[in-house]
PDB file with one MODEL, atoms N, CA, C and O in Angstrom:
MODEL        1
ATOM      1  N   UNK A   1       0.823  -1.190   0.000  1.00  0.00           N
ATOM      2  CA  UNK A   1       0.000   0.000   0.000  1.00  0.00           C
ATOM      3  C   UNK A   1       0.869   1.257   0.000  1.00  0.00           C
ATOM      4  O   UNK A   1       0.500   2.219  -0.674  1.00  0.00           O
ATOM      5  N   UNK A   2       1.989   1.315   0.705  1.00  0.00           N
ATOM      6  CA  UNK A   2       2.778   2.323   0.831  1.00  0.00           C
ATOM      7  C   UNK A   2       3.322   2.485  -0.665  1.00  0.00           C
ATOM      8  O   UNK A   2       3.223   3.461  -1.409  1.00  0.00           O
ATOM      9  N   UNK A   3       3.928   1.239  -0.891  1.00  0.00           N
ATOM     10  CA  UNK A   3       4.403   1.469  -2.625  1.00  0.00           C
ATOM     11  C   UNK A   3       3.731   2.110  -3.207  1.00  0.00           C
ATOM     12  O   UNK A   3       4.177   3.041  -3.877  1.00  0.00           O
ATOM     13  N   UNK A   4       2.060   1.740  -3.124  1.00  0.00           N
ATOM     14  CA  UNK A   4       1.623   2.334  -4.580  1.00  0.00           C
ATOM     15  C   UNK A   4       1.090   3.843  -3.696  1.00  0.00           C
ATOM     16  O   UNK A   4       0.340   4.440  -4.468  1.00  0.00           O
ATOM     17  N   UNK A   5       1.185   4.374  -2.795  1.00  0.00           N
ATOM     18  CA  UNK A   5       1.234   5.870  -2.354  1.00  0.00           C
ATOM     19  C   UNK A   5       1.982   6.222  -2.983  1.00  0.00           C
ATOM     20  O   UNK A   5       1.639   7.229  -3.602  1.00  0.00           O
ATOM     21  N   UNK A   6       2.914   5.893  -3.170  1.00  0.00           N
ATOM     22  CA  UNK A   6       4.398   6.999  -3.283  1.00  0.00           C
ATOM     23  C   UNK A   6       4.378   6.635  -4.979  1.00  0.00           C
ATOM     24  O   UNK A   6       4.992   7.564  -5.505  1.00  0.00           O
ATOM     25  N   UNK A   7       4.038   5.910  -5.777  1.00  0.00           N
ATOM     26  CA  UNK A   7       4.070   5.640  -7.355  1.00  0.00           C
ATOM     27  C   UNK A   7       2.897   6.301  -7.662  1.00  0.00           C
ATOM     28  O   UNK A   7       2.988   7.003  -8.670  1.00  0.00           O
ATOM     29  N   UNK A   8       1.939   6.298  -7.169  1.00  0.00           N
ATOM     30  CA  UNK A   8       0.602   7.664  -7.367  1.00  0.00           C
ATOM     31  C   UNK A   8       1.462   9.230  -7.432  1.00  0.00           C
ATOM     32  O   UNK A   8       1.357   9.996  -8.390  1.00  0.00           O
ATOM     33  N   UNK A   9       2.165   9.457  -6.419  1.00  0.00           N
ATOM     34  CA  UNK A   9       2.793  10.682  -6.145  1.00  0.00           C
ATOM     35  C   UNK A   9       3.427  10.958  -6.968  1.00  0.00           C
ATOM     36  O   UNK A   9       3.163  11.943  -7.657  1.00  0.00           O
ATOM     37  N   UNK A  10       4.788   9.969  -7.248  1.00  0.00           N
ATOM     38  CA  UNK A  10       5.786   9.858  -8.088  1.00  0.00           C
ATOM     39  C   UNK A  10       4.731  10.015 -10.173  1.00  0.00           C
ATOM     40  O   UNK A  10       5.072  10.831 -11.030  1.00  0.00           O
ATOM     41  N   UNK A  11       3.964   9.332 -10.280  1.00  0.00           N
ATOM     42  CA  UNK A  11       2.915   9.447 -11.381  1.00  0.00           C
ATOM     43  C   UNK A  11       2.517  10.799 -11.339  1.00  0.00           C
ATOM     44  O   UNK A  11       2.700  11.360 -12.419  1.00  0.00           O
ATOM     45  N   UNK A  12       1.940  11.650 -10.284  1.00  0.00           N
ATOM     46  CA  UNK A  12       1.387  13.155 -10.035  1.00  0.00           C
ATOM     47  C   UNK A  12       2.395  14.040 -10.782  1.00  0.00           C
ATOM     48  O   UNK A  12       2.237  14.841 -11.703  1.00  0.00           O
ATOM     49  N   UNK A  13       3.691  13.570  -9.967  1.00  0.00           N
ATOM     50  CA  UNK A  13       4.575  14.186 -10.343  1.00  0.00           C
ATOM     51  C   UNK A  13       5.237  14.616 -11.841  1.00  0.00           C
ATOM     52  O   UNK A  13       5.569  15.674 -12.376  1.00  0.00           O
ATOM     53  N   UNK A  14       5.236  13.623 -12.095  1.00  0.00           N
ATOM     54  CA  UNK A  14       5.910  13.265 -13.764  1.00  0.00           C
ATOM     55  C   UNK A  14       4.701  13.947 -14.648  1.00  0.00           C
ATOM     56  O   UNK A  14       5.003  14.434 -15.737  1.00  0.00           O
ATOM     57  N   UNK A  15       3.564  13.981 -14.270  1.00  0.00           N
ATOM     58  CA  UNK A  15       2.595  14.277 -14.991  1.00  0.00           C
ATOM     59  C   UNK A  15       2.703  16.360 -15.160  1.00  0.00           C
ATOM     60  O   UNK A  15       2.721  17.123 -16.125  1.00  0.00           O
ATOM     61  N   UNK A  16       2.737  16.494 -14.096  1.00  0.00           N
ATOM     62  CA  UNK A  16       2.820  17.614 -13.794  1.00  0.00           C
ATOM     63  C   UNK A  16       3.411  18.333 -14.675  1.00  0.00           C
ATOM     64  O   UNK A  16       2.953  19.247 -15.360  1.00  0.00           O
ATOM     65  N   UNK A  17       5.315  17.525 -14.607  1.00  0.00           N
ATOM     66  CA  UNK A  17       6.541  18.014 -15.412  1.00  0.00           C
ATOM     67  C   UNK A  17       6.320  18.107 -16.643  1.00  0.00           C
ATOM     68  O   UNK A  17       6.504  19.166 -17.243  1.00  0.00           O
ATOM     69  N   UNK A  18       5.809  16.810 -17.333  1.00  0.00           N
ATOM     70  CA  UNK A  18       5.136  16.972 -18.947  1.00  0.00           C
ATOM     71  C   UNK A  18       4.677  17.974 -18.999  1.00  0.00           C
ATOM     72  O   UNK A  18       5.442  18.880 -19.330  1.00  0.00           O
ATOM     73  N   UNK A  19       3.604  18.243 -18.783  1.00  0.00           N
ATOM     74  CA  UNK A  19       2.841  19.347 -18.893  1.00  0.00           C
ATOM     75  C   UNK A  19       3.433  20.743 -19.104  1.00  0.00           C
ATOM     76  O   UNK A  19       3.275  21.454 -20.097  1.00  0.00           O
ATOM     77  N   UNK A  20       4.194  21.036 -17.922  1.00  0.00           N
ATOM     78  CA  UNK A  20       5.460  22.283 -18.507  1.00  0.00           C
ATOM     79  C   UNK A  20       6.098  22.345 -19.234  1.00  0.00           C
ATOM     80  O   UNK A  20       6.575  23.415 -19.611  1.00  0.00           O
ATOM     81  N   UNK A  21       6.515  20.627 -19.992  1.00  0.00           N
ATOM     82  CA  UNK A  21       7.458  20.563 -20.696  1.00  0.00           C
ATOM     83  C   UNK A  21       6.967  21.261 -21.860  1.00  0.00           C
ATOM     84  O   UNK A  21       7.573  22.077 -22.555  1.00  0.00           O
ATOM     85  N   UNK A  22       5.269  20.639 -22.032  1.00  0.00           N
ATOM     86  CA  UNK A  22       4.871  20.269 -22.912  1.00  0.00           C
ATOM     87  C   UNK A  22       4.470  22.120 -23.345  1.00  0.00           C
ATOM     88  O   UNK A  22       4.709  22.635 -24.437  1.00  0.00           O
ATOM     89  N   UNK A  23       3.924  22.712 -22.328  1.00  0.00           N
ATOM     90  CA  UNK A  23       3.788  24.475 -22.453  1.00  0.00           C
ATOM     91  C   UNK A  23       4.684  24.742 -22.969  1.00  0.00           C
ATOM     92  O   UNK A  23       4.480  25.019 -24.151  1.00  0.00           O
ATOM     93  N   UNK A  24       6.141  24.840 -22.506  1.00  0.00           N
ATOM     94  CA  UNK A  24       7.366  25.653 -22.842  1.00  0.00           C
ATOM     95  C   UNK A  24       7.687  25.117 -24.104  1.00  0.00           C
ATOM     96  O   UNK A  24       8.414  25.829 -24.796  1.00  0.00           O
ATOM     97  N   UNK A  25       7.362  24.149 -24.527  1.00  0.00           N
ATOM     98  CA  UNK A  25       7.427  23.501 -26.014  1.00  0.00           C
ATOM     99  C   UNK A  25       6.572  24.001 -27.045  1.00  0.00           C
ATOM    100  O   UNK A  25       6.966  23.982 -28.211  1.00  0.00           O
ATOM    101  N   UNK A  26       5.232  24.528 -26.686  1.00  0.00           N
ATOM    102  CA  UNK A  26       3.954  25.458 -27.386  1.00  0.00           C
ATOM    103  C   UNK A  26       4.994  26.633 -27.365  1.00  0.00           C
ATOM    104  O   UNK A  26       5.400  27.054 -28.448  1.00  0.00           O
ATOM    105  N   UNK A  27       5.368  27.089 -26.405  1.00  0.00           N
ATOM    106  CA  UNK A  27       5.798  28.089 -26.214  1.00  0.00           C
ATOM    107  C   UNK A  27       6.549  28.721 -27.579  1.00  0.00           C
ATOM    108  O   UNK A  27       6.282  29.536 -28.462  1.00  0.00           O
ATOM    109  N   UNK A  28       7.787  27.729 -27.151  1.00  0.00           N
ATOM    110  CA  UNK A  28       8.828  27.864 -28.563  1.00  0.00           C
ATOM    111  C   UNK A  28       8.660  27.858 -30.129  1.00  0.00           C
ATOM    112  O   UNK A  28       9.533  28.088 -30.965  1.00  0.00           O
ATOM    113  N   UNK A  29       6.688  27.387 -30.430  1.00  0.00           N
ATOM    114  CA  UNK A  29       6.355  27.034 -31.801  1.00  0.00           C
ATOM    115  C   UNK A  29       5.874  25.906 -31.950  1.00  0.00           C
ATOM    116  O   UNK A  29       5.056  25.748 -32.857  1.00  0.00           O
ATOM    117  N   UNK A  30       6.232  24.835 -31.130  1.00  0.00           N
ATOM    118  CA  UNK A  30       5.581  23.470 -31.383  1.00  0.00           C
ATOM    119  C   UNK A  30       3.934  23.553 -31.758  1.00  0.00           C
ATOM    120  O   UNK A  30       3.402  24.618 -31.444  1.00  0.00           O
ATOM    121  N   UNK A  31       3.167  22.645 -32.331  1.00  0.00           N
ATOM    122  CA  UNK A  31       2.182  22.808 -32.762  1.00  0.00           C
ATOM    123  C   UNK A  31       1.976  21.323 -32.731  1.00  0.00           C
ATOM    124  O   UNK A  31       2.793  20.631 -33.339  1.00  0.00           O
ATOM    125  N   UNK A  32       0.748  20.615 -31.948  1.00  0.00           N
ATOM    126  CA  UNK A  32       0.568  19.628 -31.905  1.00  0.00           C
ATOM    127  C   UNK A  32      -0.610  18.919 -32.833  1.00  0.00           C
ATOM    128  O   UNK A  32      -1.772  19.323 -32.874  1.00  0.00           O
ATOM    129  N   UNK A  33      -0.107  17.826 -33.545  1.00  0.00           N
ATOM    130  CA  UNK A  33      -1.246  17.365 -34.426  1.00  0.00           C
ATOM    131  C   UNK A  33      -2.264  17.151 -33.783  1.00  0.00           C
ATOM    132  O   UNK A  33      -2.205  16.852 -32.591  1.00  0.00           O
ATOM    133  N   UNK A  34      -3.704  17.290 -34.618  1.00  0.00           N
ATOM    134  CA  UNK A  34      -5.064  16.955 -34.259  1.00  0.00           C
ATOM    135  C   UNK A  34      -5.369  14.923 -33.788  1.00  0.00           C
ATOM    136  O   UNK A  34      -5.155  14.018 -34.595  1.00  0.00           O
ATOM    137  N   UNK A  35      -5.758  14.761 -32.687  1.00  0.00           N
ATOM    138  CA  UNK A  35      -6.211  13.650 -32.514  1.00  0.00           C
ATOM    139  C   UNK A  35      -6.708  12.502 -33.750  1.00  0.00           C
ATOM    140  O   UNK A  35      -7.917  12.282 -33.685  1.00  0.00           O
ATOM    141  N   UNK A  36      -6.291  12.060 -34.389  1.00  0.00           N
ATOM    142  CA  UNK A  36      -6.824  11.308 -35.427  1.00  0.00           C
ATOM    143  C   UNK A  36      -7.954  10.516 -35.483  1.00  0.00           C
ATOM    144  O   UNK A  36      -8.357   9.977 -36.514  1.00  0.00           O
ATOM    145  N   UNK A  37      -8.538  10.422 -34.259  1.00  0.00           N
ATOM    146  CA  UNK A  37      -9.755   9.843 -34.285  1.00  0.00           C
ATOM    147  C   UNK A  37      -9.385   8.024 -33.415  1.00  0.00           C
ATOM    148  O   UNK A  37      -8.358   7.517 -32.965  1.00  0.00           O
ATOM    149  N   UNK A  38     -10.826   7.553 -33.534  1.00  0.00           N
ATOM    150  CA  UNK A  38     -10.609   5.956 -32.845  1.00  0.00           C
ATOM    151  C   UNK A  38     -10.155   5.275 -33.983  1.00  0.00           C
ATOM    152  O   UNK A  38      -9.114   4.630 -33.861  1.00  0.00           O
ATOM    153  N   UNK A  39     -10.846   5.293 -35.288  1.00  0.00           N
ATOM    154  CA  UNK A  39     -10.158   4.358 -36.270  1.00  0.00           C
ATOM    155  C   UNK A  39      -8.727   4.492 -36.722  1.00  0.00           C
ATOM    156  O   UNK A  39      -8.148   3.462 -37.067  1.00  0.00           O
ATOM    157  N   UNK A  40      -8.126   5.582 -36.758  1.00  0.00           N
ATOM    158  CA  UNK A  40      -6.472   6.186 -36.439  1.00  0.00           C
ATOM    159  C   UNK A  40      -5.936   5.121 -35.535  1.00  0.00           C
ATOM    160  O   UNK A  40      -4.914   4.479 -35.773  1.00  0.00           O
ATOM    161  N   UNK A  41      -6.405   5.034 -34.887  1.00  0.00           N
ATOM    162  CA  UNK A  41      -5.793   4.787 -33.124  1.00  0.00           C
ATOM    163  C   UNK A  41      -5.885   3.423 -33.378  1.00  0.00           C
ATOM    164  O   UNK A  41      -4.867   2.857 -32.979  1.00  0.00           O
ATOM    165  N   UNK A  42      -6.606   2.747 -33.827  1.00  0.00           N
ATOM    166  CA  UNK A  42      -7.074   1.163 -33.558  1.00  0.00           C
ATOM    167  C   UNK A  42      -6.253   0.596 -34.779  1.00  0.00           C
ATOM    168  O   UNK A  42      -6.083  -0.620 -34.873  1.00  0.00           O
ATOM    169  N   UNK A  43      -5.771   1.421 -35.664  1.00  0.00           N
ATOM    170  CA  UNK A  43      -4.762   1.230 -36.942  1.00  0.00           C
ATOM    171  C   UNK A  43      -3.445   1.087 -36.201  1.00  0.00           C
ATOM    172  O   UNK A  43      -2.947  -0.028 -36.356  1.00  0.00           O
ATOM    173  N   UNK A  44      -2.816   1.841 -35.510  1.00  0.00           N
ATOM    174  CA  UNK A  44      -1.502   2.034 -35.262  1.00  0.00           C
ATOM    175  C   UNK A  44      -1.451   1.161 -33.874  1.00  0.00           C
ATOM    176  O   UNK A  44      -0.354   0.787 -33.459  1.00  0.00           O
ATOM    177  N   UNK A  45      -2.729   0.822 -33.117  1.00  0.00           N
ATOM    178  CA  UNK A  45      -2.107  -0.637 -32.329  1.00  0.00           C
ATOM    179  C   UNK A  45      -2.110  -1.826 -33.065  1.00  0.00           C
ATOM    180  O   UNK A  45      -1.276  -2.689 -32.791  1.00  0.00           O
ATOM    181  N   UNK A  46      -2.990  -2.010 -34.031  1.00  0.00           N
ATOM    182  CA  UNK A  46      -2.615  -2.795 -34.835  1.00  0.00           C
ATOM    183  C   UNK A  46      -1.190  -3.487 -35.568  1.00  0.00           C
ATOM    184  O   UNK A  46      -0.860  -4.654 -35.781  1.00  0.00           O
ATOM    185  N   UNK A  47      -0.545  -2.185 -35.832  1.00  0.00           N
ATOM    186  CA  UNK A  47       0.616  -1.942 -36.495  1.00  0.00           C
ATOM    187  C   UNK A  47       1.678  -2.523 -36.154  1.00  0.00           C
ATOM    188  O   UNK A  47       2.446  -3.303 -36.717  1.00  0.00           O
ATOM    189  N   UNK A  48       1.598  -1.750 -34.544  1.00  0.00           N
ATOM    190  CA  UNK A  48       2.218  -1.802 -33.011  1.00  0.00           C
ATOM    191  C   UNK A  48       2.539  -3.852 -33.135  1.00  0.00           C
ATOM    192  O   UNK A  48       3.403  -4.580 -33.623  1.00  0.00           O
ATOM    193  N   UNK A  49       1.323  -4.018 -32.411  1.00  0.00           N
ATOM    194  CA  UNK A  49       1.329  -5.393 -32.278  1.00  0.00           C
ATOM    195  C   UNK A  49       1.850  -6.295 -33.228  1.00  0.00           C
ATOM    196  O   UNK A  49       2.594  -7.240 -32.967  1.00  0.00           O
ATOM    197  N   UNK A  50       1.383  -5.930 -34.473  1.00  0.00           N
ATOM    198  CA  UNK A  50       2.248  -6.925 -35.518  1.00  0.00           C
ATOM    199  C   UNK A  50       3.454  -6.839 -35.310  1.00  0.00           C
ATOM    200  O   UNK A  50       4.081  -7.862 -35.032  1.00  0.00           O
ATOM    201  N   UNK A  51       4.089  -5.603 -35.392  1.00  0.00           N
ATOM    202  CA  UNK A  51       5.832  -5.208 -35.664  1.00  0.00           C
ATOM    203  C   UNK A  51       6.305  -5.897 -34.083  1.00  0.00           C
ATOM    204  O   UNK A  51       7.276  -6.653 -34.115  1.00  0.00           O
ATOM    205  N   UNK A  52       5.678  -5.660 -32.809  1.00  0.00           N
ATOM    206  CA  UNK A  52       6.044  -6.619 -31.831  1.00  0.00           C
ATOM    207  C   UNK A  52       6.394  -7.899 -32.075  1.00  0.00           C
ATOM    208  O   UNK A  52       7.554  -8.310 -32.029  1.00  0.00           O
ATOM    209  N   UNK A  53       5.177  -8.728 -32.403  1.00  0.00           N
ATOM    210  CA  UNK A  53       5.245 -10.049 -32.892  1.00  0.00           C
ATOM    211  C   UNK A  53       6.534 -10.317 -33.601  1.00  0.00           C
ATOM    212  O   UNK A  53       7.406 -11.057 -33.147  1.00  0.00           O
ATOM    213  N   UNK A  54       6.619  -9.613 -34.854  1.00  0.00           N
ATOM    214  CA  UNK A  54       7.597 -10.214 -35.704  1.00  0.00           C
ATOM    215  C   UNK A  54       9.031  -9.876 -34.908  1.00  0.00           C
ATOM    216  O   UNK A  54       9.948 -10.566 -35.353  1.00  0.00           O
ATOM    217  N   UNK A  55       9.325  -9.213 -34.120  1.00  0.00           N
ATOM    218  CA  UNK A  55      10.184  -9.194 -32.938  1.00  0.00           C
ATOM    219  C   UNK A  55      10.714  -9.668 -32.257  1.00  0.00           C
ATOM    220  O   UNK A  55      11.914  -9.541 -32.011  1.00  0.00           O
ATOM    221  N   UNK A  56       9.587 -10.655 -31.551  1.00  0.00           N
ATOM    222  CA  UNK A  56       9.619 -11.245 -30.493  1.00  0.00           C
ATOM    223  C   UNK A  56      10.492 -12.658 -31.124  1.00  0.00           C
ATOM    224  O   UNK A  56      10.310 -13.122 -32.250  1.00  0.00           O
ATOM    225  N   UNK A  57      11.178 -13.035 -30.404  1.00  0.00           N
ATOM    226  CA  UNK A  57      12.183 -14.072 -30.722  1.00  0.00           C
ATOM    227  C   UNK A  57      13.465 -13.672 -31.115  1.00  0.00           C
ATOM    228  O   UNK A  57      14.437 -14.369 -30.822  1.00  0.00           O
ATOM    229  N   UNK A  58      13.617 -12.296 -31.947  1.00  0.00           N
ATOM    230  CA  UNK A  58      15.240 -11.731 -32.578  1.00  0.00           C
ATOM    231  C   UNK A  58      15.543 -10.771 -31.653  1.00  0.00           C
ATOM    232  O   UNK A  58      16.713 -10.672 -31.283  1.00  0.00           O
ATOM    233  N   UNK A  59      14.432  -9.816 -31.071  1.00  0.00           N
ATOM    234  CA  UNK A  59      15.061  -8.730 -30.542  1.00  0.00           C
ATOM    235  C   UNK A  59      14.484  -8.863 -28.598  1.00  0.00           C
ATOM    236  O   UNK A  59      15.079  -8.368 -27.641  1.00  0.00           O
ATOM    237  N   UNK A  60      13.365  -9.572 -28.570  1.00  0.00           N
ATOM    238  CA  UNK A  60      13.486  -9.632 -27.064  1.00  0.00           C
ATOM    239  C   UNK A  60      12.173 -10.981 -27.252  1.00  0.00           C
ATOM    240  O   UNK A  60      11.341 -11.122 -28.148  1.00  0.00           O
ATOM    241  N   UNK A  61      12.489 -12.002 -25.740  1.00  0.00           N
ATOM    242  CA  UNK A  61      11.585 -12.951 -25.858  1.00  0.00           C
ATOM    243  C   UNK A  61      10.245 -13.245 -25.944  1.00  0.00           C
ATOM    244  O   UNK A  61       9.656 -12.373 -25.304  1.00  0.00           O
ATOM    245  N   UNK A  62       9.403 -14.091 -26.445  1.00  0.00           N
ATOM    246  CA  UNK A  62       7.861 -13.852 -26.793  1.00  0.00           C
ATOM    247  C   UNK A  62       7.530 -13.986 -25.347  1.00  0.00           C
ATOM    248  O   UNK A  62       6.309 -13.910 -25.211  1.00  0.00           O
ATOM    249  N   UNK A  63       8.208 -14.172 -24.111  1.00  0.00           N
ATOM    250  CA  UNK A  63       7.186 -13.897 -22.822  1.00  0.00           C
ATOM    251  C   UNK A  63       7.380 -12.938 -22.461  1.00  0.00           C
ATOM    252  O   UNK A  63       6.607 -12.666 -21.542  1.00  0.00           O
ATOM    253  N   UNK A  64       8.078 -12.144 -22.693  1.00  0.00           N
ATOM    254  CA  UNK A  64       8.506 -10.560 -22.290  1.00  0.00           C
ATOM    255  C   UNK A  64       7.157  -9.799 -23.241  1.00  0.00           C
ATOM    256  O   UNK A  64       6.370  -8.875 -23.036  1.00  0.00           O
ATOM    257  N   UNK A  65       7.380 -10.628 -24.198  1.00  0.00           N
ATOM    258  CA  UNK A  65       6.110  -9.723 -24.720  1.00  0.00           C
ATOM    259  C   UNK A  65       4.789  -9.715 -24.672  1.00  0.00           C
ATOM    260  O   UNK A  65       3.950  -8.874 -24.993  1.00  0.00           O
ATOM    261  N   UNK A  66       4.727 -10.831 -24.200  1.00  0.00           N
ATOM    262  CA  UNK A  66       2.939 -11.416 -23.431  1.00  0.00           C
ATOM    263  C   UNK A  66       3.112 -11.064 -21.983  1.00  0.00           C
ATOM    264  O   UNK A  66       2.104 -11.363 -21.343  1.00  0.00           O
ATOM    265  N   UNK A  67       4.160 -10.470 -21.186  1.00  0.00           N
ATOM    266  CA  UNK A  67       3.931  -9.336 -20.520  1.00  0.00           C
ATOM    267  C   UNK A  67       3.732  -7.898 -20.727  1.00  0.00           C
ATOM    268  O   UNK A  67       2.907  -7.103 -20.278  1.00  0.00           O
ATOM    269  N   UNK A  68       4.713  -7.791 -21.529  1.00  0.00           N
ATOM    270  CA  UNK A  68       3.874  -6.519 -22.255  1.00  0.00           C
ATOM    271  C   UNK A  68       2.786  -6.159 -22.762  1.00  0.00           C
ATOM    272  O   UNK A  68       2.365  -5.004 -22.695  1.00  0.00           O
ATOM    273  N   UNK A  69       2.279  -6.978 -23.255  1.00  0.00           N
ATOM    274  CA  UNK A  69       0.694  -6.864 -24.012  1.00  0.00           C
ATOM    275  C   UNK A  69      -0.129  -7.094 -22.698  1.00  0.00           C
ATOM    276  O   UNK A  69      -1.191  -6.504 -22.496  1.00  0.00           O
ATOM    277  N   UNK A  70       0.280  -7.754 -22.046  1.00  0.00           N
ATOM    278  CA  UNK A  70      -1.154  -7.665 -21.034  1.00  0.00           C
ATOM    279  C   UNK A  70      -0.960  -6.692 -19.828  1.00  0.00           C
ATOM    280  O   UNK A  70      -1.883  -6.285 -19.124  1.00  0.00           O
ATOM    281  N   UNK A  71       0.292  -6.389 -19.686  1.00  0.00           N
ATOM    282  CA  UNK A  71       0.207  -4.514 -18.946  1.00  0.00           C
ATOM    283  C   UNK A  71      -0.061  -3.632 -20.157  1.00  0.00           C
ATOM    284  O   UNK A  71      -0.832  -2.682 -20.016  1.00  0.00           O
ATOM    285  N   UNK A  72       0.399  -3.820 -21.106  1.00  0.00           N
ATOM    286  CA  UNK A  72      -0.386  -2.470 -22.088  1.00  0.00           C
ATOM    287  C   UNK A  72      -1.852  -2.303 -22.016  1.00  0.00           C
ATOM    288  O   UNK A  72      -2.495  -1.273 -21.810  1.00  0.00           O
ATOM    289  N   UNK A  73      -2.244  -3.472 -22.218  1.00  0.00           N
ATOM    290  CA  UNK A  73      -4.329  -3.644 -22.166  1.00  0.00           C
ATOM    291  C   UNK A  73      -4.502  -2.952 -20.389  1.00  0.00           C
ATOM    292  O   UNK A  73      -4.855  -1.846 -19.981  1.00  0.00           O
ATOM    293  N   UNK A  74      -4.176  -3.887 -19.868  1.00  0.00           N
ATOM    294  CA  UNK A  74      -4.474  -3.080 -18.196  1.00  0.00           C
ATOM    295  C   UNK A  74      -4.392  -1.459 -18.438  1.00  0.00           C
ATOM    296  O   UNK A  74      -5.146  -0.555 -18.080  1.00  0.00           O
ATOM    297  N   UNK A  75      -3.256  -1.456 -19.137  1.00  0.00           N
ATOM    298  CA  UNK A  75      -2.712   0.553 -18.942  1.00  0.00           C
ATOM    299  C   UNK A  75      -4.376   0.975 -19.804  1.00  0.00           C
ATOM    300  O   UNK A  75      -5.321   1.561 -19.275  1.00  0.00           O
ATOM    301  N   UNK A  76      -4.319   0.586 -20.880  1.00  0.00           N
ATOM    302  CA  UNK A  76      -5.389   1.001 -22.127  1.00  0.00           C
ATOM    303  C   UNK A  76      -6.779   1.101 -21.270  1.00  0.00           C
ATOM    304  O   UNK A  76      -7.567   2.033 -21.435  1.00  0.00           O
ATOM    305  N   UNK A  77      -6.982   0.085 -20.378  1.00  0.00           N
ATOM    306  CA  UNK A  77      -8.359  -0.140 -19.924  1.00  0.00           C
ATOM    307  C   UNK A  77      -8.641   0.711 -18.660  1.00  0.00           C
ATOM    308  O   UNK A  77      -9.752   0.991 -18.212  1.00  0.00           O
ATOM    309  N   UNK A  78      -7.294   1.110 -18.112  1.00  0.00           N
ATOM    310  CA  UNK A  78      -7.068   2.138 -17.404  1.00  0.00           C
ATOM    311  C   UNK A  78      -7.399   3.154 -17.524  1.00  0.00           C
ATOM    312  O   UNK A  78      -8.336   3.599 -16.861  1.00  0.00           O
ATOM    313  N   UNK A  79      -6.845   3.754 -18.273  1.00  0.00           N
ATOM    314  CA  UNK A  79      -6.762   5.035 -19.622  1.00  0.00           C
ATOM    315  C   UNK A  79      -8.296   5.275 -19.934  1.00  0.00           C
ATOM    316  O   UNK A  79      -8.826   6.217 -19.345  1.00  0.00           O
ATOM    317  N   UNK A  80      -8.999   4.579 -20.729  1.00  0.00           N
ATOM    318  CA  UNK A  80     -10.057   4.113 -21.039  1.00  0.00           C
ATOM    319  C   UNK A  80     -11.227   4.735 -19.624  1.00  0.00           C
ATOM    320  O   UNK A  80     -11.981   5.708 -19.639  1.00  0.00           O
ATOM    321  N   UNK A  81     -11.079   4.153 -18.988  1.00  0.00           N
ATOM    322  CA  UNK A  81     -11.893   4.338 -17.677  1.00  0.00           C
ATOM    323  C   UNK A  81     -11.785   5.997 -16.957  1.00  0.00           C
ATOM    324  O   UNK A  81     -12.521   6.583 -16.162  1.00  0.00           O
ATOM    325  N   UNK A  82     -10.786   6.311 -17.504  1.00  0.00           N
ATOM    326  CA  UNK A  82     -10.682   7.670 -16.854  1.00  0.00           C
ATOM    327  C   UNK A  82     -10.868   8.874 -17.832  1.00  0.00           C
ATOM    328  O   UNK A  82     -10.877  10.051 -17.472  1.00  0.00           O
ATOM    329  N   UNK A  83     -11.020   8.416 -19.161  1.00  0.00           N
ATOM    330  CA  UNK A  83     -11.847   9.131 -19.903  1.00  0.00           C
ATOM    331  C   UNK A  83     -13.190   9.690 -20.515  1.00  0.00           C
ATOM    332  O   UNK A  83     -13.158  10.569 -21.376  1.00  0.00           O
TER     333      UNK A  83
ENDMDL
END
């Protein structure tokens, strides 16, 4: 319980910093592309996942990556819920 206090905080935190980063970056000219939409989005995990796959075995192991995919979905469904 204490862990995830202080990784909430530590998360607050980091979030925070983006955010300035992300101002002082408007600041300078940056200009951020428009949201592409859900069918955008559901294309490029698509993409994502294939180019993983074909990966998995040369550049890191296929259980590393069936951990990854199933904390990515948790993060997504996360994400998801708080939107």
């Amino acid at each position: 319980a204490l862990s995830a206090k202080h990784l909430k905080h530590l998360n607050e935190l980091t979030n925070a910093e983006n955010d300035k980063a992300l101002e002082a970056l408007k600041k300078q000219g940056l200009d951020l592309a428009p949201d592409p939409g859900p069918a955008v989005r559901r294309k490029y995990e698509e993409l994502g996942k294939a180019a993983r796959k074909e990966l998995a075995g040369k550049l890191f192991s296929a259980e590393l990556l069936g951990k990854f995919e199933k904390e990515l979905a948790a993060l997504r469904a996360r994400s998801a819920k708080k939107s």
